[in-house]
C-alpha positions as CSV (number, residue, x, y, z in Angstrom):
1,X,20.4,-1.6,9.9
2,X,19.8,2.1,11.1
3,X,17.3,4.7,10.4
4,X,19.6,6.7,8.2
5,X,21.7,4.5,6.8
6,X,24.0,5.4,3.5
7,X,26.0,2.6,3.7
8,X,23.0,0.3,2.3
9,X,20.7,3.2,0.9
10,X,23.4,4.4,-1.2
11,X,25.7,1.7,-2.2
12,X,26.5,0.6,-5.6
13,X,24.4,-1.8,-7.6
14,X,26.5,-4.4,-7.4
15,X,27.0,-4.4,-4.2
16,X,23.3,-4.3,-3.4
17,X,23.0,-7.6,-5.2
18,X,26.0,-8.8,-3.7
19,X,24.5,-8.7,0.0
20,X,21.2,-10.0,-1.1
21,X,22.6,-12.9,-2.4
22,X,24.5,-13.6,0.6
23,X,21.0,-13.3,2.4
24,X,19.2,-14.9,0.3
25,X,21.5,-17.7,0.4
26,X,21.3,-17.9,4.4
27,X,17.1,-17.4,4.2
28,X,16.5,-20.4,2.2
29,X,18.6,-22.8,3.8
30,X,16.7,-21.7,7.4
31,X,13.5,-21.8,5.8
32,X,14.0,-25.1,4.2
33,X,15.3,-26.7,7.5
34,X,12.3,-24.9,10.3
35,X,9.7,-24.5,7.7
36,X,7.4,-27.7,6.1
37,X,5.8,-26.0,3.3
38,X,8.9,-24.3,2.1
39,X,10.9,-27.8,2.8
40,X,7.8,-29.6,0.7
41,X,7.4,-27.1,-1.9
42,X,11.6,-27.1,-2.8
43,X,11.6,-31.2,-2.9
44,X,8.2,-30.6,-5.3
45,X,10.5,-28.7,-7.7
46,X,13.4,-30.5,-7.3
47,X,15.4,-28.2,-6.1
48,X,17.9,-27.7,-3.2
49,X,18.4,-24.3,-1.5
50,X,22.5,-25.1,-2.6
51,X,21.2,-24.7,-6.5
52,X,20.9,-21.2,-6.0
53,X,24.4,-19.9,-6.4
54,X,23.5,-16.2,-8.6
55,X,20.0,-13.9,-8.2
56,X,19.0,-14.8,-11.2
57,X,18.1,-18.6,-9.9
58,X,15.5,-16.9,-7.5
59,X,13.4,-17.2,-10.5
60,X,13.7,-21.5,-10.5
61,X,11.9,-21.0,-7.0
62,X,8.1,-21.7,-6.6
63,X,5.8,-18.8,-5.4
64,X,4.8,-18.6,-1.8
65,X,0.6,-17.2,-2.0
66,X,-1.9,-16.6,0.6
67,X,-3.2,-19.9,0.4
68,X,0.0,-21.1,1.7
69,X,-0.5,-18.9,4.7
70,X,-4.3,-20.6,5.0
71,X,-3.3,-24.1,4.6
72,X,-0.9,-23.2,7.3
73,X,-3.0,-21.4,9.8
74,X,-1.7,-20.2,12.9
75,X,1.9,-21.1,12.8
76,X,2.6,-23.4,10.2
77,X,4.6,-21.0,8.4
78,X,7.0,-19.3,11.4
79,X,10.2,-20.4,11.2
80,X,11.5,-20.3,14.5
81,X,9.8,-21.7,18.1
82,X,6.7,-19.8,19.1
83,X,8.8,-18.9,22.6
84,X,10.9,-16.7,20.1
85,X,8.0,-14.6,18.7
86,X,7.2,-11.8,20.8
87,X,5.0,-10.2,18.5
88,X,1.4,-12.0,16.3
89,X,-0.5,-10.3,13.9
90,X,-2.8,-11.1,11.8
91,X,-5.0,-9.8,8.6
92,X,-9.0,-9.2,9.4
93,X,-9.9,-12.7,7.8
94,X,-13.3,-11.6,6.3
95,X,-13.2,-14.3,3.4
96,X,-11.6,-17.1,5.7
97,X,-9.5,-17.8,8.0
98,X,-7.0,-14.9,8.8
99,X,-3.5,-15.1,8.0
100,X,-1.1,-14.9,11.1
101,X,2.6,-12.9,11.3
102,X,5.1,-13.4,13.6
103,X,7.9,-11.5,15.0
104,X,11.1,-12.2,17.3
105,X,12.8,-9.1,18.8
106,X,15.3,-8.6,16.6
107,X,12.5,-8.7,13.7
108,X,10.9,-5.7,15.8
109,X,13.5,-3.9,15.7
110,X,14.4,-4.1,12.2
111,X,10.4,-3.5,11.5
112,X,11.2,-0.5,13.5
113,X,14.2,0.9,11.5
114,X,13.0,0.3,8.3
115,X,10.1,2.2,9.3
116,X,11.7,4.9,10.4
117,X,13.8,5.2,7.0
118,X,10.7,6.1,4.7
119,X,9.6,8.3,7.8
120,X,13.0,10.0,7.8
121,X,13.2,10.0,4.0
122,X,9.8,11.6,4.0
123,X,11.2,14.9,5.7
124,X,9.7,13.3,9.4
125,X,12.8,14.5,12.2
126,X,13.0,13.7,15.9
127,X,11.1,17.2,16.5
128,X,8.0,16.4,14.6
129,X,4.4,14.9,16.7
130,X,3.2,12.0,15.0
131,X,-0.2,11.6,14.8
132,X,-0.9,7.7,14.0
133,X,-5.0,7.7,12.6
134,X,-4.6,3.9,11.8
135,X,-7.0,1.5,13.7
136,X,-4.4,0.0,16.6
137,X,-5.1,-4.1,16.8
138,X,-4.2,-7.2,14.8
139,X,-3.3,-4.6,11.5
140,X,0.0,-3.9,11.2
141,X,-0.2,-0.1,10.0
142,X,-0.7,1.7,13.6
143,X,1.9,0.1,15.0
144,X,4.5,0.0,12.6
145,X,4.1,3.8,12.3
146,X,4.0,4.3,15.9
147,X,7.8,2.5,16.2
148,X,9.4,3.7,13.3
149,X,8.4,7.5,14.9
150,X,9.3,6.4,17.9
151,X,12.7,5.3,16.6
152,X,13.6,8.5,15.1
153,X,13.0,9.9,18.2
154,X,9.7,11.8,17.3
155,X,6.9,12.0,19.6
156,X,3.9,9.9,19.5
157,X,0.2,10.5,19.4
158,X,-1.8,6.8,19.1
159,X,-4.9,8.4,18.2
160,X,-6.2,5.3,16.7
161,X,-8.6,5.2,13.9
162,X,-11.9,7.5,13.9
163,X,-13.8,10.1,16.1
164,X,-13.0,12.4,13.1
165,X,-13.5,15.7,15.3
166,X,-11.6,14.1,17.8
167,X,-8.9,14.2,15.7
168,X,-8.9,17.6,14.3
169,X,-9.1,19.0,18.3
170,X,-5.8,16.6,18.7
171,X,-4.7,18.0,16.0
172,X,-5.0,21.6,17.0
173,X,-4.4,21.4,20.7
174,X,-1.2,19.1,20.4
175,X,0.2,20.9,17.3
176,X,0.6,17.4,15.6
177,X,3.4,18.1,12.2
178,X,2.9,14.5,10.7
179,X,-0.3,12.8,10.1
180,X,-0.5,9.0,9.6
181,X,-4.0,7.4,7.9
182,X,-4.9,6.1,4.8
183,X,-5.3,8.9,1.8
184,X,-9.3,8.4,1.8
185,X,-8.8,9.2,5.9
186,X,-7.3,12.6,4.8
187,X,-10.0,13.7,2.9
188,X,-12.7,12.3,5.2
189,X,-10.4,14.5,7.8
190,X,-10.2,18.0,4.9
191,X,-13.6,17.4,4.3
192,X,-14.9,17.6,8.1
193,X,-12.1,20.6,8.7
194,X,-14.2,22.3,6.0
195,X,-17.5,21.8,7.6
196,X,-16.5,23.0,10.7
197,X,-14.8,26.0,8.9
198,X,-11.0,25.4,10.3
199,X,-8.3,26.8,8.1
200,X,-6.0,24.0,7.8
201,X,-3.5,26.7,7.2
202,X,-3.8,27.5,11.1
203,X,-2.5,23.9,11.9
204,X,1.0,22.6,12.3
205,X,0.8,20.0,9.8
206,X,3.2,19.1,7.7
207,X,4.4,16.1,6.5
208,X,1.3,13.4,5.4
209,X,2.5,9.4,5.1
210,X,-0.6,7.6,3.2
211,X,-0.8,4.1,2.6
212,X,-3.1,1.3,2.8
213,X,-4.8,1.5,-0.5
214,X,-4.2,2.3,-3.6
215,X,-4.0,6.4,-4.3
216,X,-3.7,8.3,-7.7
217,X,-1.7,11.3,-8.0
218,X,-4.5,13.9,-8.8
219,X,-5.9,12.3,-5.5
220,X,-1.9,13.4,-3.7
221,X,-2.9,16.9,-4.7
222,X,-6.2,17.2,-3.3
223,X,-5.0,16.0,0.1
224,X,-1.7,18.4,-0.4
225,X,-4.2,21.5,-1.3
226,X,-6.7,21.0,1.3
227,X,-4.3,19.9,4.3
228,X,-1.6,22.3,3.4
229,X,1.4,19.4,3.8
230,X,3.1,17.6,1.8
231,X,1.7,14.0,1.0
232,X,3.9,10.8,1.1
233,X,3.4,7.6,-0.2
234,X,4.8,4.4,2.0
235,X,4.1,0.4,0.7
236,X,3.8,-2.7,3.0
237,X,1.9,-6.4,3.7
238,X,1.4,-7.8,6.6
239,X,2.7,-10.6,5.6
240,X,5.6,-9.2,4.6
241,X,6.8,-7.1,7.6
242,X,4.2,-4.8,7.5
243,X,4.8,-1.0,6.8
244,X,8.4,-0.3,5.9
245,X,9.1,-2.2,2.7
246,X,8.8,0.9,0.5
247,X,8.3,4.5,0.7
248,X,8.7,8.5,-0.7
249,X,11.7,10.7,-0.1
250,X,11.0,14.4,-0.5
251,X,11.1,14.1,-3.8
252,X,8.0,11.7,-4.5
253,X,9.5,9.9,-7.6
254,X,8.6,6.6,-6.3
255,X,8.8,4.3,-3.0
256,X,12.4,3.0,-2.8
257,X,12.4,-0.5,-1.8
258,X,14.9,-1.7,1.1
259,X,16.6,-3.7,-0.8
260,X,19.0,-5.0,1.7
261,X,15.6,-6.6,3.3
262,X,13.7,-7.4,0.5
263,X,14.3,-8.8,-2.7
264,X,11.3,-7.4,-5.2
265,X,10.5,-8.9,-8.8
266,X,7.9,-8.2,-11.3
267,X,5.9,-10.9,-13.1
268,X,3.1,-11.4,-15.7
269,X,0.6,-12.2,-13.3
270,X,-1.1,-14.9,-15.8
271,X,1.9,-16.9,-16.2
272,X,4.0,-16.2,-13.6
273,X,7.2,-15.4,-16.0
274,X,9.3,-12.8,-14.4
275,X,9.3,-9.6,-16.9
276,X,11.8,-6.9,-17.6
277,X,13.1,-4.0,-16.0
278,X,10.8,-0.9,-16.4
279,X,7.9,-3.4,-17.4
280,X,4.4,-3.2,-15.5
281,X,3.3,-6.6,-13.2
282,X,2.8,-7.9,-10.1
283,X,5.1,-7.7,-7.5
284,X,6.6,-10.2,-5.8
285,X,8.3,-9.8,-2.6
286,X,11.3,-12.2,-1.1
287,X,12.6,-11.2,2.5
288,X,16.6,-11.0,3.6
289,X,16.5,-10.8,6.9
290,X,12.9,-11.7,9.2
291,X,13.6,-14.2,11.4
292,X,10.3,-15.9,13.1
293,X,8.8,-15.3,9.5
294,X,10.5,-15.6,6.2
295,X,8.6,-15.0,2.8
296,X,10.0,-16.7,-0.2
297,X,8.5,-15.4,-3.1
298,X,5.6,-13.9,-1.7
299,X,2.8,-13.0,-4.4
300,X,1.5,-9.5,-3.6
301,X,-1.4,-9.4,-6.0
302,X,-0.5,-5.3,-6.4
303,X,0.2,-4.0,-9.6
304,X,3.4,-1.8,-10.2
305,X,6.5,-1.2,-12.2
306,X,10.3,-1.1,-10.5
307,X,12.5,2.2,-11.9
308,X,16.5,1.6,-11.1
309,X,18.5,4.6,-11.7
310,X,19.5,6.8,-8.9
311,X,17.2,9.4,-7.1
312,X,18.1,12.3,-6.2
313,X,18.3,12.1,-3.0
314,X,21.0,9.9,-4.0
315,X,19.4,6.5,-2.7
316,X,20.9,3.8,-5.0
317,X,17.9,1.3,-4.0
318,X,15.1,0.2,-6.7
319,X,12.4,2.2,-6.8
320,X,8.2,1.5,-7.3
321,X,5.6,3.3,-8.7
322,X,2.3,4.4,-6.8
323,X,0.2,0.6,-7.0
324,X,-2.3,0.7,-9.6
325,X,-4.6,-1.4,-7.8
326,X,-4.2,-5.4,-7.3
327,X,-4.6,-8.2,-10.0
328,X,-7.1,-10.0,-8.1
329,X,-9.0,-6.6,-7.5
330,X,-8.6,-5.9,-11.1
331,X,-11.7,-5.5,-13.1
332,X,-12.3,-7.0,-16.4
333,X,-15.1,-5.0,-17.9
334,X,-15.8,-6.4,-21.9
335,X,-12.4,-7.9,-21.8
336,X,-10.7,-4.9,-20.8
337,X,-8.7,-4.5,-17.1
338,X,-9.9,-1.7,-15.5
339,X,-8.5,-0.2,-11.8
340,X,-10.1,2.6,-10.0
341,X,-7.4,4.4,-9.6
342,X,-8.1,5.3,-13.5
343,X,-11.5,6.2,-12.8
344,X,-9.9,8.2,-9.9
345,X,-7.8,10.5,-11.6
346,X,-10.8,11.6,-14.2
347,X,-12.8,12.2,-11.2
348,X,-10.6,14.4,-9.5
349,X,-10.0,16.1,-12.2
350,X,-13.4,17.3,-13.1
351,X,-14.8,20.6,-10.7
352,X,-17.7,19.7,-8.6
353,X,-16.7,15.9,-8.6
354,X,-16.2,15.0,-5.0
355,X,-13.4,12.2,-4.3
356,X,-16.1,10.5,-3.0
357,X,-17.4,7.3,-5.4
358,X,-18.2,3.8,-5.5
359,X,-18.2,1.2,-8.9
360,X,-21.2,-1.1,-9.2
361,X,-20.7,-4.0,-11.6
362,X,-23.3,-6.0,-12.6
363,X,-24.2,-8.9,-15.3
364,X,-27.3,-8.6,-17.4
365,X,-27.5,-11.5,-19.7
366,X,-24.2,-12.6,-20.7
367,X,-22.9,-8.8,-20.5
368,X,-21.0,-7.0,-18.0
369,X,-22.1,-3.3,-17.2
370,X,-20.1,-1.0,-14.8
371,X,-21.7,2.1,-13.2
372,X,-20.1,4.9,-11.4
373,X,-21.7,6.5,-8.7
374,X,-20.5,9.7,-8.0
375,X,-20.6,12.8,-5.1
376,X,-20.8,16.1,-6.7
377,X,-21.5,19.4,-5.1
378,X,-24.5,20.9,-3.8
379,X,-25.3,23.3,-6.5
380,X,-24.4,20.3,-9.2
381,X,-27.0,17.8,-7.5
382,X,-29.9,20.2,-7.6
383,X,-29.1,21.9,-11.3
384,X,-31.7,21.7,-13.7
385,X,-32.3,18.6,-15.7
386,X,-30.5,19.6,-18.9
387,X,-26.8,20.9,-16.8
388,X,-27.0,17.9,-15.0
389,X,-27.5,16.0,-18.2
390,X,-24.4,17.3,-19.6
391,X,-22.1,17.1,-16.8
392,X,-23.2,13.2,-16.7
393,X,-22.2,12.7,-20.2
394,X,-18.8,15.1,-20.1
395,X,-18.3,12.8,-17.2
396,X,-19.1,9.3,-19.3
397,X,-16.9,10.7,-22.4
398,X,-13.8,11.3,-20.4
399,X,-13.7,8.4,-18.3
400,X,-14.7,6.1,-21.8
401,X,-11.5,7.9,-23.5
402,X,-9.6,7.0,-20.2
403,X,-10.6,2.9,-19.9
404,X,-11.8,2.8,-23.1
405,X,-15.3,1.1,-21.9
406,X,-18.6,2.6,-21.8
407,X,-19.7,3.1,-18.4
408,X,-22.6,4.6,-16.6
409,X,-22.1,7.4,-14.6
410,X,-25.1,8.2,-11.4
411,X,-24.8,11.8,-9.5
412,X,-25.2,11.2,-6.1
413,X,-25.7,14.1,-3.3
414,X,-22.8,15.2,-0.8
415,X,-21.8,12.4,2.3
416,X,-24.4,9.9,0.2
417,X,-21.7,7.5,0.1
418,X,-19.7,5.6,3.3
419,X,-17.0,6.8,4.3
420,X,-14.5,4.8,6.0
421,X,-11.9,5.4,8.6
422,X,-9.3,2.7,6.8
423,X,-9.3,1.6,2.9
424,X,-11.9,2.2,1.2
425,X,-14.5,0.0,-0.3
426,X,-14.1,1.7,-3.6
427,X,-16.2,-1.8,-6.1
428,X,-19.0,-3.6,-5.1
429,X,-19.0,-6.5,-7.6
430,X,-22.5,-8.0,-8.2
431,X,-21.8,-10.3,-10.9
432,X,-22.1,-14.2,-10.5
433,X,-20.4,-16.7,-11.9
C-alpha cells in the first residue's frame, strides 16, 4: 500500500469490490477466532463468517458501536496479543470510560501511508514544512499527520496544539507551506494574524488539511481568503485508524475513501437498513486490513452521502461529502433535525457575522427553544437600537428559511465567545429529559 498508489486508487470498480471481498473474507474469520465480542455477536445472529460469500451479505452482519468498545475496555476488542501492539490510543473519555485503539507495526505503517495519500492528494510534496497544530497525546490527529508527512518525505514541525502567537512566529520564521489544525483553529489563527496586523500574504502557506469537526463550505472560504491557501478536508475515528480513512484531492469534490482499507456503507440511522447510493445517512465503517484492531461494522454516528463516479483526478475510489454533523449530535428542534453546520453557512454568509457562535437549547414547559448567540463586529455591537434590531431579525428570517424553525438570535461582542484550540463546542444543550 504506498503513498501514491494508482494500482488501488485508480482501479476499476469491480476490481475494487473484488479485493475487499477477499479482505473482508480474511478479517472476519480473524476477528471471529481472537475476538469475544465479534465471536458472541456472529453466534447471536446465527451466522458464520463462511455465510458471507458476496459484499452484499456485509449487510446480514450486526453493527459494531461504542458501547461495544466500553463493555470491552482496555483490550477486549484487539485482536491480536498485547506484545504485538506497539502503539495505544485512546479517545478523551469525558462521558465514561475512554475507548482504547491498538496498533501493531505493520498497522503503523499502513496508518502512515494512508495518511500520506490524502496529504499527497491534497497537493502536500516531499518539499513542503508541515506544521502539525493538533494537541499531541492519546488523540490520534497529531500523530497521524505527523507520519503520513513524514512518509512523503516532508519535513515536520510538532508544534502541538495552542500558544496561538507561538504559532504564527513558527510560522513565519520556519516558512511552514502546510498547516495542520482543526478549521475553527484556522480562524482562531486568521483572526490573531489580523490583530497583530501580519499579511498572511507574506507567509509561505499553502496547502491547509482541516479535520476534526464538522466544517461548511462558506466556512472553507473564509479560512481560504483570510490564510491565502488552499483548504482541504481529511475524515478519520480513532477507532477506526484514525486520520487517513478519507480525504480532498485538489479538486475538493469530496474525501475519497480508501477503499482497499475500508469498506464504507450508508444507513438510515433509525432503523439501521442500509440505503441507496447517492442517499444521505450515517456512515458505517468496516476495516480490510488493521491487524491488532479490526472494526466490523463500526457505527460512526456522522452524517454523509457516498458519490461513485470518477474524479478527476482520476481516483476510481468512492467518494463522501463534507459531514453534516453526527446523528447523535443532531438536534431535533419542534420535530425538525437541525446541524450547525446549517446555521453555519447563513452566518458566514451575512457581513459583520463573525464565525464565532454558540447554540443554546433550552425546554420551557413542554417546548423546545433554540437561541443563537452570535459575534458580530465592533461597529455592529455598538449600533443604535433600531440597526441592531434589524440585523437581528434579517439574521432570524434567513436562518428560519434555512431550518425552517424559529430561533432566537443574541449579538454578542468580538472574542465574547471561547475559543478552542481543537473542535469546537459549537451546542450547549440545557434541556432535561
Amino acid at each position: 500500500m504506498g503513498i501514491w498508489d494508482p494500482e488501488h486508487e485508480c482501479m476499476p470498480r469491480e476490481e475494487i469490490e473484488q479485493l475487499q471481498l477477499e479482505r473482508l473474507q480474511a478479517v472476519l474469520h480473524r476477528a471471529y477466532k481472537n475476538v469475544t465480542c465479534y465471536k458472541n455477536k456472529f453466534n447471536d445472529s446465527k451466522i458464520d463468517p463462511d455465510d458471507v460469500q458476496r459484499l452484499s451479505d456485509l449487510s446480514r452482519l450486526p453493527f459494531t458501536t461504542k458501547e461495544d468498545l466500553r463493555l470491552n475496555y482496555p483490550y477486549g476488542m484487539f485482536a491480536v496479543p498485547l506484545r504485538e501492539v506497539v502503539r495505544i490510543h485512546s479517545s478523551s473519555g469525558t462521558t465514561g470510560k475512554p475507548t482504547v485503539v491498538g496498533y501493531t507495526k505493520n498497522d503503523i505503517k499502513t496508518w502512515s501511508n494512508l495518511v500520506a495519500r490524502f496529504m499527497t492528494a491534497a497537493g502536500v510534496t516531499h518539499d513542503d514544512v508541515v506544521q502539525v497544530a493538533f494537541g499531541y497525546g492519546m488523540f490520534t490527529g497529531a500523530f497521524g499527520l505527523h507520519y503520513g508527512a513524514e512518509a512523503i518525505g516532508a519535513s515536520v514541525i510538532p508544534m502541538g496544539g495552542g500558544n496561538t502567537e507561538k504559532q504564527i512566529m513558527i510560522m513565519q520564521d520556519y516558512r511552514s507551506s502546510v498547516l495542520v489544525c482543526t478549521p475553527s483553529y484556522a480562524i482562531t489563527l486568521a483572526d490573531r494574524l489580523e490583530k497583530l496586523g501580519i499579511d498572511p500574504k507574506g507567509l509561505s502557506l499553502k496547502v491547509g488539511l482541516f479535520g476534526g469537526e464538522p466544517w461548511s463550505e462558506a466556512m472553507r472560504t473564509e479560512i481560504e481568503n483570510r490564510l491565502c491557501l488552499s483548504a482541504t478536508d481529511n475524515y478519520g475515528l480513532s477507532e477506526i485508524i484514525g486520520p487517513g480513512v478519507a480525504g480532498e484531492c485538489s479538486h475538493k469534490c469530496g474525501m475519497h475513501i480508501f477503499e482497499d482499507a475500508f469498506i464504507p456503507e450508508i444507513i438510515d440511522p433509525e432503523t439501521g437498513e442500509v440505503l441507496p447510493p447517492g442517499s444521505t445517512g450515517e456512515l458505517v465503517l468496516t476495516t480490510l486490513t488493521k491487524e491488532a484492531f479490526p472494526m466490523i461494522r463500526y457505527r460512526t454516528r456522522d452524517i454523509t452521502s457516498l458519490t461513485y463516479d470518477k474524479c478527476e483526478c482520476g481516483r476510481t475510489m468512492v467518494r463522501m461529502k463534507k459531514t453534516m454533523g453526527r446523528s447523535d449530535d443532531m438536534l431535533i428542534i419542534k420535530g425538525v433535525n437541525i446541524y450547525p453546520s446549517q446555521i453555519e453557512e447563513v452566518l458566514i454568509a451575512i457581513e459583520g457575522c463573525q464565525p464565532h457562535y454558540q447554540l443554546i437549547v433550552e425546554r420551557k414547559g413542554t417546548l423546545d427553544t433554540l437561541e443563537i448567540q452570535i459575534e458580530v463586529t465592533e461597529n455592529i455591537f455598538f449600533d443604535e437600537m433600531k440597526l441592531q434590531r434589524a440585523f437581528l431579525e434579517k439574521i432570524e428570517r434567513r436562518i428560519e428559511s434555512v431550518i425552517g424553525v424559529g430561533v432566537t438570535v443574541r449579538l454578542v461582542e468580538p472574542n465574547s465567545i471561547p475559543r478552542y484550540e481543537g473542535k469546537a463546542a459549537r451546542v450547549i444543550d440545557n434541556r432535561t429529559i
